[in-house]
C-alpha positions in Angstrom: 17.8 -212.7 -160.1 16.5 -210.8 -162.8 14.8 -212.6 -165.5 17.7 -213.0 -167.8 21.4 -212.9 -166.7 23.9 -212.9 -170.1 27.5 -213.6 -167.7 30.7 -213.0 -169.5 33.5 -214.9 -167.3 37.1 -213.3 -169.3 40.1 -215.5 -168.8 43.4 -216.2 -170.7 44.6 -220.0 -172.2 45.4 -222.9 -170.2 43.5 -221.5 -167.1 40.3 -223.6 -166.2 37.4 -222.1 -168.2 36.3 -224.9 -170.1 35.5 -226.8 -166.9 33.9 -223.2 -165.7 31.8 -223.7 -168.6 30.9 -227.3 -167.9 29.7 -226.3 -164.5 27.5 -223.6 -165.7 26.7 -225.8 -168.7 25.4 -228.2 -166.3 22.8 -226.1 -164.7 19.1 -226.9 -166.6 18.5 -222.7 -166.3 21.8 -222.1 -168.4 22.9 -222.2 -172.1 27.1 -221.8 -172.7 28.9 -220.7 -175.7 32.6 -221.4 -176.4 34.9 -218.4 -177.5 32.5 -216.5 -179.8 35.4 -214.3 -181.1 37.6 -217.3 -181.8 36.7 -217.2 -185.8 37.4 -213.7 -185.8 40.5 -213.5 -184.0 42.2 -215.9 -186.2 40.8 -214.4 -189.7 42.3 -211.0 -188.4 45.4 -212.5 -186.8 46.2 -215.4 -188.6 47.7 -217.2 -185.9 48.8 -220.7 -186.8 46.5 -222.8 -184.2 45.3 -226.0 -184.6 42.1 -226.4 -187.2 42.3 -222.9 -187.9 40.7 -222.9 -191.4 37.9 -224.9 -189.8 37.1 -222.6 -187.3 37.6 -219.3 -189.1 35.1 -221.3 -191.9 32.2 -223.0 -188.9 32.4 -219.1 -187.1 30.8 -215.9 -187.1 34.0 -213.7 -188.3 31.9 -210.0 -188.3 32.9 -209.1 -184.3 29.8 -207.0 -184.2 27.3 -209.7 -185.1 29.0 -211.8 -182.1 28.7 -208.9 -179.4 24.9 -208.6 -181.1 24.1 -212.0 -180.7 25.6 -211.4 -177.3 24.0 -209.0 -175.9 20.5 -209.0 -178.0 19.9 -211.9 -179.4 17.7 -214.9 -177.9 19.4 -217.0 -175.3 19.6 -220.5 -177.1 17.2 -222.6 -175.6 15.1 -220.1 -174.2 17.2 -220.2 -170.9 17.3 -217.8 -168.2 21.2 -217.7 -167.9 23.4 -217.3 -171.1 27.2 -218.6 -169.5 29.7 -216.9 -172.1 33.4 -218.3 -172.0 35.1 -215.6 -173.4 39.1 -215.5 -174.2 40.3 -211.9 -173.3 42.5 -212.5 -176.5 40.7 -212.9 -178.8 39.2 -209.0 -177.9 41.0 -207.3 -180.6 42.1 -203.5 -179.9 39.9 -202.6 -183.0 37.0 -204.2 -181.1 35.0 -201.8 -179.3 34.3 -202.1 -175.9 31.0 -200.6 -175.7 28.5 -203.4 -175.8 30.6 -205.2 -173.0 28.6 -203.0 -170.6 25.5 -205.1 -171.5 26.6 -208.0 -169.4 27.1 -209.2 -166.0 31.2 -209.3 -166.3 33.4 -211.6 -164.6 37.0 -212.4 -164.4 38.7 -215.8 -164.1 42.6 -215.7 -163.3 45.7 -217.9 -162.7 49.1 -217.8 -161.7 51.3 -217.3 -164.7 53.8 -219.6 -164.1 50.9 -222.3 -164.4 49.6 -220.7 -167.8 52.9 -220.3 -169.4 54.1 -224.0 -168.0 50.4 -225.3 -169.3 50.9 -223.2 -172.9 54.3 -224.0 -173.9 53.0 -227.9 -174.3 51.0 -226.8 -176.9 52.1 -223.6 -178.3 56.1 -223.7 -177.3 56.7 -220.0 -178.4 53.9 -218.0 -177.2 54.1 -214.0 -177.2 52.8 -211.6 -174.3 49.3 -211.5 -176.2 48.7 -214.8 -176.6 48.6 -215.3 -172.8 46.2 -213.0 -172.1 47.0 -211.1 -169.1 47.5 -207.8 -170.4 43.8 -208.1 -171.8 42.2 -209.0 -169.0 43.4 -206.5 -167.0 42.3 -203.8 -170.1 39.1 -205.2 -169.9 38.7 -205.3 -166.3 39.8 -201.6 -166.1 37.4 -200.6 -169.3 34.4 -202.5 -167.0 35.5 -201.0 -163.7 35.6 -197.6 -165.6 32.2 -197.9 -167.0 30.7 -198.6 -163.7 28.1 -196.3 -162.1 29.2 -196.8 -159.3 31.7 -195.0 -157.7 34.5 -194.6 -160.6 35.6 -192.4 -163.0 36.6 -193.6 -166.3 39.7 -191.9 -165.8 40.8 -194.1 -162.8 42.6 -197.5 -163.2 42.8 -200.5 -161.0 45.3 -199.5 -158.7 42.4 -196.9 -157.4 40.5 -197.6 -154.1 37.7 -198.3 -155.1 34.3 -200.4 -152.6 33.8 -203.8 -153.7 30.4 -202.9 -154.6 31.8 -200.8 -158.2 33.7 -204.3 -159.1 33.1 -206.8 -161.6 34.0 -210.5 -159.2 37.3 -212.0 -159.5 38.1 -215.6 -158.7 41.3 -217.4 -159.3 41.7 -221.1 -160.6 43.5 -222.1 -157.5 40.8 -221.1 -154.8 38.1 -222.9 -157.8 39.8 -226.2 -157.2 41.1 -226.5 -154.2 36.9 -225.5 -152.8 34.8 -224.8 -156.1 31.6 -225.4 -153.7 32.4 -222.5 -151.6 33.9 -220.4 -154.9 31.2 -220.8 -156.7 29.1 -219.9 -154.0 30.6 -216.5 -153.4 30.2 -215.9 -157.6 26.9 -216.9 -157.4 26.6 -214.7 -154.7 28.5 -211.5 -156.3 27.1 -211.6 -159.9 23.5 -212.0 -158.2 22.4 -215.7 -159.6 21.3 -218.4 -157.4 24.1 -221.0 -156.8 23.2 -224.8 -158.2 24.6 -227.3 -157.1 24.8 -229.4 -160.0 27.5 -226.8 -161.1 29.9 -229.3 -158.7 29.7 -232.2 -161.3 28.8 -233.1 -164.6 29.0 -236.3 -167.0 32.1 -237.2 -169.1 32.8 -236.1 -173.0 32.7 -233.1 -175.3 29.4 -231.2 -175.8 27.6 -229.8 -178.8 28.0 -226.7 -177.3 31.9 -227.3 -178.1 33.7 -225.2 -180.0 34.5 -227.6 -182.9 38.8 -226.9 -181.8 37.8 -229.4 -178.8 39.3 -232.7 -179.9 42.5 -230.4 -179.9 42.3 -228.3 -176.8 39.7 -230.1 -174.5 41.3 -233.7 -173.8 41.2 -233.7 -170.1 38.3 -231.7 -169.6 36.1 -234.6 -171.8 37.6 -236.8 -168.8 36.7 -235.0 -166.1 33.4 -235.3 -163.8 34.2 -232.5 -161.8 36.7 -229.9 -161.1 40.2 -231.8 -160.2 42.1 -231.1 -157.4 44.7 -228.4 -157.1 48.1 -229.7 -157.8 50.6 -227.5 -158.4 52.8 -227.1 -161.7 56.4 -228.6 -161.2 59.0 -227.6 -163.0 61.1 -223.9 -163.4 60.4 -221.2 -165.6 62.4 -221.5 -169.1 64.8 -218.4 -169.1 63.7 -217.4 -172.1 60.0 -217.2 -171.2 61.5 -214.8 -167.4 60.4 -211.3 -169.2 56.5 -212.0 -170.2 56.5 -213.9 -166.8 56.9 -211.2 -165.0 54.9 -209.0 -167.0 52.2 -211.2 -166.9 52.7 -211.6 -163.0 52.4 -207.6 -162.7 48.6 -207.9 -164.4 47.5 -211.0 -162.7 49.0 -209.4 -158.9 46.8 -206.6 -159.8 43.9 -208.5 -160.4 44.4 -211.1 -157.7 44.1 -208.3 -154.6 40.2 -208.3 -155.6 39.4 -211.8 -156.0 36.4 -213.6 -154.0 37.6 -215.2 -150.8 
């Protein structure tokens, strides 16, 4: 390992990256943040979430202060790991993409039709963008593309390209139904000794919390560990059918490269 790691794990809402970031949280070698951009995306946006004023007021709303502080600044704690949960969301198209290349990138996906199902409880008329999934897979092509290794800029996704010139993939699913053994293979891909004590951690928020927590974070504060899989029940509302299957396009294309 070298002798600072800054890991960017991008994911969409209502997938499982707070518990992601209690298991790296959890590590003694490892400092987390939670959804740098979120301050920003809502000043720019001004999307209607929950304790909105309060976050856009606690945050850092200058995006290039948060990729500097990302990528340059000190690792809080003096840690040798700096575990960023990032929300491929909240990445802005005015964003530049440049200073992602400063980071050990990583991916975190789940099946749609448990996002949406998950979303709608809390946000019952979300829009393509809000989910995600068309970011992730921008940002996973913008990474891919940037690469040494074997790709051209101009190339997307669908390309052949070795497994060595991509950023890891893993999906919720395989996480919980054997986070020893998925965590292993990240560990193993992104080049970081694996810990066990990612596998379980102690009840309740954090510091390290964004402050939107008491919202967003109820089950997670309950949890000891990653729960096992259970499976959404319940269709697809109609009205939700056409960003499903967008969103299903992006997340099929990222899904063929995920660790197993």
């Amino acid at each position: 390992m070298a002798a600072t790691v800054r890991i960017a794990m991008w994911s969409g809402p209502r997938n499982i990256s707070t518990a992601m970031m209690r298991a790296w949280g959890n590590r003694s070698d490892t400092a987390v943040i939670d959804e740098p951009f979120y301050a920003y995306y809502l000043k720019q946006t001004g999307k209607d979430h929950a304790r909105a004023a309060e976050v856009i007021a606690s945050g850092e709303t200058d995006w290039r202060r948060v990729a500097a502080s990302l990528t340059k600044g000190a690792i809080p704690g003096g840690k040798d790991i700096f575990f960023q949960k990032q929300m491929t969301h909240h990445l802005l198209p005015e964003i530049d993409r440049g200073w992602i290349t400063g980071l050990t990138n990583c991916f975190l996906i789940r099946d749609p039709q448990e996002v949406i199902l998950s979303y709608i409880k809390k946000n019952p008329n979300p829009v393509l963008e809000d989910l995600g999934f068309a970011q992730q897979i921008e940002i996973f092509n913008f990474v891919v593309g940037a690469s040494r290794c074997n790709a051209s800029p101009a190339r997307t996704v669908r390309g052949r390209r070795s497994a060595a010139s991509l950023p890891a993939v893993i999906d919720a699913r395989d996480v919980l139904e054997n986070p020893n053994r998925t965590l292993r293979l990240l560990c193993e891909a992104i080049e970081v000794p694996f810990d066990k004590s990612m596998l379980s951690w102690p009840p309740g928020l954090r510091e390290t919390d964004g402050i939107w927590a008491k919202h967003w974070y109820d089950a997670v504060a309950r949890s000891t560990s990653f729960e096992p899989y259970q499976p959404k029940t319940g269709g697809m509302p109609k009205r939700f059918l056409e960003i499903y299957d967008r969103c299903r396009e992006y997340y099929e294309q990222l899904y063929q490269y995920r660790l197993h």
